[in-house]
C-alpha positions, -999 to +999 in steps of 0.1 A: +089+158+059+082+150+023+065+166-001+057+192-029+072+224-026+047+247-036+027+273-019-002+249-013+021+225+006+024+229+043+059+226+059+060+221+094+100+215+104+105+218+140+140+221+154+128+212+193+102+191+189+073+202+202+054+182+229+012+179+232-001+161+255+028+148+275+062+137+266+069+124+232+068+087+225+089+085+197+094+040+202+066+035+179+072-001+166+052+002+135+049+041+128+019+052+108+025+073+076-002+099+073-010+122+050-028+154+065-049+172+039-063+201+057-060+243+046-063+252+081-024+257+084-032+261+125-050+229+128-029+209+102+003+219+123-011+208+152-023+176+141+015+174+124+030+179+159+014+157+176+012+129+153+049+133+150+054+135+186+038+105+187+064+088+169+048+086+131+053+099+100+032+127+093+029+146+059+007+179+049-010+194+020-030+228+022-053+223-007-073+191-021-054+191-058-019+187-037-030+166-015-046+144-040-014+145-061+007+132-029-018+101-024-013+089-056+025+096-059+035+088-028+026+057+000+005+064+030-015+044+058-035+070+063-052+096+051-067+126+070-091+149+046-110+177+049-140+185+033-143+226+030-110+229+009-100+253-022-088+240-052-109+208-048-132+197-018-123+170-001-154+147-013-143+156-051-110+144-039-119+112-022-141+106-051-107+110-078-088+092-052-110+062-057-124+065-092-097+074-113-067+069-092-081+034-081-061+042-043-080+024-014-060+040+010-081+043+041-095+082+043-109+097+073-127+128+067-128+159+092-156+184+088-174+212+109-208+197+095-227+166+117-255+159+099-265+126+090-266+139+048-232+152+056-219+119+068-234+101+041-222+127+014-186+111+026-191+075+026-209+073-006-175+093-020-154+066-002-143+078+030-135+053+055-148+071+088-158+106+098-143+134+120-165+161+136-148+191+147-134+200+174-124+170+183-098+156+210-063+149+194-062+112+213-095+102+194-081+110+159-051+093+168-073+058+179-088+063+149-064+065+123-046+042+140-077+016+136-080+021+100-042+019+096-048-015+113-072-023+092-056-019+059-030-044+069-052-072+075-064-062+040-031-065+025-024-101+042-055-118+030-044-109-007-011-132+003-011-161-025+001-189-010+009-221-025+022-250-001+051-234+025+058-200-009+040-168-005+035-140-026+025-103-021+015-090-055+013-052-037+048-056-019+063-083-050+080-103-020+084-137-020+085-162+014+092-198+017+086-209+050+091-176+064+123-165+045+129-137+022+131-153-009+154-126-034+147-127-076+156-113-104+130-093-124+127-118-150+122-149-123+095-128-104+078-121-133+072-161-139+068-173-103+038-146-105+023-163-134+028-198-119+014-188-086-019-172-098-024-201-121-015-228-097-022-256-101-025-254-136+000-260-162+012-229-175+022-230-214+058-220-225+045-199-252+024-178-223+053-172-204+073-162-232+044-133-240+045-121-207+078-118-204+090-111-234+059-100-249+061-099-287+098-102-290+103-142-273+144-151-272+153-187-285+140-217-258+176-216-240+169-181-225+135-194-205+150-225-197+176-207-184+154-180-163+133-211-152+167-226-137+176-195-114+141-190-103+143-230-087+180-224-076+160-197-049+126-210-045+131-247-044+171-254-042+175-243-008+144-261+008+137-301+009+103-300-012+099-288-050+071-271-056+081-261-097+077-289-121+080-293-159+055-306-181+078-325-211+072-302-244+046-282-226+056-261-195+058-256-160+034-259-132+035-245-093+021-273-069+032-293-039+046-324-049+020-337-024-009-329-046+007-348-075 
Protein backbone atom coordinates (compact mmCIF):
# COMPACT_ATOMS: atom_id res chain seq x y z
CA UNK A 1 0.00 0.00 0.00
CA UNK A 2 1.15 3.52 -0.63
CA UNK A 3 1.27 6.28 1.33
CA UNK A 4 2.45 8.82 4.00
CA UNK A 5 4.03 7.51 6.84
CA UNK A 6 2.83 9.39 9.58
CA UNK A 7 0.68 8.70 12.50
CA UNK A 8 -2.43 9.83 10.69
CA UNK A 9 -1.86 7.32 7.89
CA UNK A 10 -3.47 3.89 8.25
CA UNK A 11 -1.41 0.85 7.27
CA UNK A 12 -3.19 -2.15 6.71
CA UNK A 13 -0.52 -4.95 5.42
CA UNK A 14 -1.89 -8.36 5.61
CA UNK A 15 0.34 -11.35 5.21
CA UNK A 16 -2.83 -13.93 4.51
CA UNK A 17 -5.18 -12.08 2.94
CA UNK A 18 -8.10 -11.84 4.61
CA UNK A 19 -11.36 -12.99 2.97
CA UNK A 20 -15.10 -11.15 3.51
CA UNK A 21 -17.73 -12.23 2.02
CA UNK A 22 -16.51 -15.26 0.13
CA UNK A 23 -13.42 -16.09 -1.54
CA UNK A 24 -11.27 -13.40 -3.01
CA UNK A 25 -11.52 -12.37 -6.59
CA UNK A 26 -8.38 -10.99 -7.16
CA UNK A 27 -8.94 -11.29 -11.65
CA UNK A 28 -10.17 -7.79 -11.64
CA UNK A 29 -9.61 -6.68 -15.32
CA UNK A 30 -9.63 -2.98 -14.54
CA UNK A 31 -8.90 -2.68 -10.68
CA UNK A 32 -10.19 0.51 -9.07
CA UNK A 33 -7.66 2.65 -7.12
CA UNK A 34 -9.39 4.06 -3.99
CA UNK A 35 -8.44 6.21 -1.54
CA UNK A 36 -10.19 5.46 1.92
CA UNK A 37 -10.32 8.53 4.11
CA UNK A 38 -11.97 7.45 7.16
CA UNK A 39 -10.47 7.83 11.24
CA UNK A 40 -12.37 4.88 12.23
CA UNK A 41 -9.17 2.55 11.87
CA UNK A 42 -11.90 -0.56 12.40
CA UNK A 43 -14.10 0.44 9.62
CA UNK A 44 -11.30 1.85 7.34
CA UNK A 45 -9.54 -1.70 7.67
CA UNK A 46 -12.42 -3.42 6.84
CA UNK A 47 -13.37 -1.51 3.98
CA UNK A 48 -9.32 -1.96 3.06
CA UNK A 49 -9.86 -5.73 3.18
CA UNK A 50 -12.41 -6.13 1.37
CA UNK A 51 -11.80 -3.80 -1.33
CA UNK A 52 -8.51 -5.43 -1.69
CA UNK A 53 -9.93 -8.86 -1.55
CA UNK A 54 -11.84 -7.80 -4.26
CA UNK A 55 -8.93 -7.43 -6.40
CA UNK A 56 -8.36 -3.30 -6.25
CA UNK A 57 -6.11 -1.05 -5.04
CA UNK A 58 -7.05 0.29 -1.94
CA UNK A 59 -5.27 3.23 0.01
CA UNK A 60 -6.01 4.80 3.70
CA UNK A 61 -5.74 7.99 5.50
CA UNK A 62 -6.95 8.55 9.25
CA UNK A 63 -7.45 12.14 9.15
CA UNK A 64 -8.90 14.75 6.47
CA UNK A 65 -5.36 16.94 6.11
CA UNK A 66 -3.58 13.39 5.03
CA UNK A 67 -6.03 12.25 3.09
CA UNK A 68 -6.48 15.45 1.32
CA UNK A 69 -2.67 15.62 0.75
CA UNK A 70 -2.79 12.00 -0.87
CA UNK A 71 -5.66 13.12 -3.45
CA UNK A 72 -3.77 15.71 -4.72
CA UNK A 73 -0.33 13.99 -4.78
CA UNK A 74 -1.19 10.94 -5.73
CA UNK A 75 -3.92 9.28 -8.59
CA UNK A 76 -7.14 7.77 -7.60
CA UNK A 77 -10.53 6.54 -9.17
CA UNK A 78 -12.08 6.92 -6.20
CA UNK A 79 -12.48 8.53 -3.32
CA UNK A 80 -14.25 7.32 -0.04
CA UNK A 81 -14.60 10.35 2.59
CA UNK A 82 -15.90 10.84 5.74
CA UNK A 83 -17.46 13.61 7.11
CA UNK A 84 -16.92 13.59 11.22
CA UNK A 85 -12.98 13.63 10.91
CA UNK A 86 -10.11 15.52 13.04
CA UNK A 87 -7.72 17.64 11.54
CA UNK A 88 -10.29 18.70 8.85
CA UNK A 89 -13.95 17.44 8.14
CA UNK A 90 -14.51 15.77 5.28
CA UNK A 91 -16.85 18.58 3.62
CA UNK A 92 -13.86 21.20 4.32
CA UNK A 93 -11.84 18.62 2.55
CA UNK A 94 -14.04 18.04 -0.38
CA UNK A 95 -14.44 21.63 -0.59
CA UNK A 96 -10.21 22.16 -0.86
CA UNK A 97 -10.21 19.13 -3.01
CA UNK A 98 -12.29 21.06 -5.46
CA UNK A 99 -11.58 24.67 -4.88
CA UNK A 100 -8.10 24.98 -4.52
CA UNK A 101 -6.70 21.73 -5.61
CA UNK A 102 -9.10 21.89 -8.84
CA UNK A 103 -9.24 17.58 -8.38
CA UNK A 104 -12.62 16.21 -9.86
CA UNK A 105 -11.97 12.99 -8.62
CA UNK A 106 -15.21 11.38 -8.01
CA UNK A 107 -15.86 11.52 -3.89
CA UNK A 108 -18.40 9.51 -2.17
CA UNK A 109 -19.04 10.54 1.30
CA UNK A 110 -19.91 8.23 4.28
CA UNK A 111 -21.64 9.69 7.27
CA UNK A 112 -23.80 8.53 10.43
CA UNK A 113 -26.19 11.59 9.61
CA UNK A 114 -29.39 11.03 6.90
CA UNK A 115 -30.93 14.08 6.82
CA UNK A 116 -31.88 15.70 3.73
CA UNK A 117 -29.59 19.16 5.04
CA UNK A 118 -26.85 16.65 5.66
CA UNK A 119 -26.97 15.30 2.15
CA UNK A 120 -27.15 18.52 0.73
CA UNK A 121 -24.29 19.94 2.98
CA UNK A 122 -22.20 17.29 0.77
CA UNK A 123 -23.14 17.84 -2.64
CA UNK A 124 -23.02 21.54 -2.48
CA UNK A 125 -19.14 20.79 -1.26
CA UNK A 126 -18.71 18.54 -4.28
CA UNK A 127 -19.32 15.16 -3.34
CA UNK A 128 -20.36 12.87 -5.96
CA UNK A 129 -22.83 10.50 -3.92
CA UNK A 130 -23.65 9.73 -0.34
CA UNK A 131 -23.07 6.85 2.20
CA UNK A 132 -25.31 6.35 5.20
CA UNK A 133 -23.91 4.18 7.78
CA UNK A 134 -24.02 1.07 8.40
CA UNK A 135 -24.15 0.14 5.28
CA UNK A 136 -23.58 -3.36 3.44
CA UNK A 137 -19.90 -3.72 2.04
CA UNK A 138 -21.42 -5.03 -1.61
CA UNK A 139 -23.40 -1.63 -1.99
CA UNK A 140 -20.23 0.57 -1.39
CA UNK A 141 -18.54 -1.53 -3.70
CA UNK A 142 -21.50 -0.98 -6.68
CA UNK A 143 -21.16 2.29 -5.88
CA UNK A 144 -17.73 3.32 -6.12
CA UNK A 145 -17.49 1.09 -8.78
CA UNK A 146 -20.30 3.37 -10.73
CA UNK A 147 -18.60 6.48 -10.10
CA UNK A 148 -15.22 4.88 -11.06
CA UNK A 149 -17.19 4.13 -14.28
CA UNK A 150 -18.24 7.28 -14.65
CA UNK A 151 -15.11 9.20 -14.49
CA UNK A 152 -13.79 7.30 -17.52
CA UNK A 153 -16.43 8.15 -19.77
CA UNK A 154 -15.49 11.63 -18.56
CA UNK A 155 -12.00 11.27 -19.55
CA UNK A 156 -12.85 9.91 -23.15
CA UNK A 157 -15.08 12.64 -24.22
CA UNK A 158 -12.09 15.17 -23.62
CA UNK A 159 -10.28 12.85 -26.44
CA UNK A 160 -9.25 15.54 -29.28
CA UNK A 161 -9.49 13.94 -32.29
CA UNK A 162 -8.60 15.12 -35.61
CA UNK A 163 -9.18 12.73 -38.66
CA UNK A 164 -7.90 8.89 -37.67
CA UNK A 165 -4.98 11.11 -34.50
CA UNK A 166 -6.19 11.35 -31.01
CA UNK A 167 -4.99 13.10 -28.10
CA UNK A 168 -5.51 12.78 -24.31
CA UNK A 169 -4.36 16.09 -22.82
CA UNK A 170 -4.85 14.27 -19.09
CA UNK A 171 -2.97 10.96 -20.16
CA UNK A 172 -0.51 13.15 -23.07
CA UNK A 173 -1.01 9.91 -25.33
CA UNK A 174 -1.15 10.06 -28.85
CA UNK A 175 -3.32 7.37 -31.30
CA UNK A 176 -3.46 7.12 -34.96
CA UNK A 177 -5.88 4.68 -35.89
CA UNK A 178 -5.59 2.97 -32.76
CA UNK A 179 -1.77 2.80 -32.26
CA UNK A 180 0.46 4.18 -29.73
CA UNK A 181 1.97 6.89 -31.30
CA UNK A 182 5.59 7.56 -29.06
CA UNK A 183 7.20 11.57 -29.02
CA UNK A 184 9.65 13.33 -27.81
CA UNK A 185 8.77 16.12 -25.34
CA UNK A 186 9.46 18.81 -27.67
CA UNK A 187 7.14 17.00 -30.69
CA UNK A 188 4.21 16.55 -28.05
CA UNK A 189 4.38 19.85 -27.03
CA UNK A 190 3.59 21.10 -30.91
CA UNK A 191 1.18 18.37 -31.96
CA UNK A 192 -0.75 19.74 -28.80
CA UNK A 193 -0.83 23.18 -30.11
CA UNK A 194 -1.70 22.01 -33.66
CA UNK A 195 -4.47 19.72 -32.47
CA UNK A 196 -6.33 22.34 -30.19
CA UNK A 197 -6.01 24.84 -32.97
CA UNK A 198 -6.95 22.63 -35.81
CA UNK A 199 -7.86 23.60 -38.42
CA UNK A 200 -6.21 26.73 -38.14
CA UNK A 201 -2.89 27.70 -39.16
CA UNK A 202 -0.71 27.92 -36.39
CA UNK A 203 2.11 30.72 -36.68
CA UNK A 204 5.91 29.74 -36.41
CA UNK A 205 6.54 32.50 -34.02
CA UNK A 206 3.65 30.83 -31.64
CA UNK A 207 5.22 27.73 -31.55
CA UNK A 208 8.44 28.98 -31.01
CA UNK A 209 6.98 30.85 -27.56
CA UNK A 210 5.48 27.82 -26.42
CA UNK A 211 8.20 25.88 -26.72
CA UNK A 212 10.83 27.76 -26.33
CA UNK A 213 9.19 30.55 -24.59
CA UNK A 214 11.38 33.68 -24.51
CA UNK A 215 14.52 32.04 -25.51
CA UNK A 216 13.42 30.73 -29.59
CA UNK A 217 16.70 28.71 -31.28
CA UNK A 218 17.48 29.68 -34.91
CA UNK A 219 14.55 28.36 -37.61
CA UNK A 220 16.66 25.02 -38.28
CA UNK A 221 15.82 23.69 -34.73
CA UNK A 222 11.76 23.88 -35.27
CA UNK A 223 12.12 22.69 -38.66
CA UNK A 224 13.94 20.10 -37.37
CA UNK A 225 11.39 19.19 -34.36
CA UNK A 226 8.57 19.66 -37.01
CA UNK A 227 10.36 16.74 -39.06
CA UNK A 228 10.43 14.02 -36.24
CA UNK A 229 6.99 14.79 -35.11
CA UNK A 230 5.69 13.78 -38.99
CA UNK A 231 8.32 10.84 -39.15
CA UNK A 232 5.71 9.24 -36.11
CA UNK A 233 2.39 10.85 -36.80
CA UNK A 234 2.23 10.85 -40.46
CA UNK A 235 5.34 8.73 -41.99
CA UNK A 236 4.06 5.49 -40.93
CA UNK A 237 0.34 5.84 -42.10
CA UNK A 238 -0.95 6.52 -45.95
CA UNK A 239 -2.64 10.08 -45.13
CA UNK A 240 -0.85 13.38 -43.88
CA UNK A 241 -2.66 15.16 -41.66
CA UNK A 242 0.51 18.02 -40.90
CA UNK A 243 0.98 20.55 -43.54
CA UNK A 244 3.13 23.71 -44.02
CA UNK A 245 1.96 26.99 -44.77
CA UNK A 246 5.14 28.60 -47.06
CA UNK A 247 6.69 31.55 -44.68
CA UNK A 248 3.93 31.13 -42.22
CA UNK A 249 3.48 27.73 -40.32
CA UNK A 250 1.89 24.59 -39.96
CA UNK A 251 -1.61 23.45 -39.73
CA UNK A 252 -3.29 19.90 -38.45
CA UNK A 253 -6.15 18.79 -40.86
CA UNK A 254 -7.17 15.90 -43.06
CA UNK A 255 -5.91 16.41 -46.36
CA UNK A 256 -9.59 15.68 -47.17
CA UNK A 257 -10.81 18.93 -45.78
CA UNK A 258 -8.26 20.89 -47.96
Amino acid sequence: MQGLQSPAFLRFNRLTPVCLNGAPNLAVTNPIRVLIIEDDSDLAANLYDYLETKGHQPDAAGDGITGLHLAITHSYDVIIMDIMMPGMDGLTACRKLREEANNATPVLMLTARDTLDDKLAGFENGADDYLVKPFALKELLARITALSRRQLKDADKQLIEVSDLSFNPNTLEVHRQGKLVTLTPTALTILELLIRRSPNVVKRQEIEKEVWHDSPPDSDALRAHVHSLRAAVDKPFEKSLIHTIHRIGFRLVDSDEL
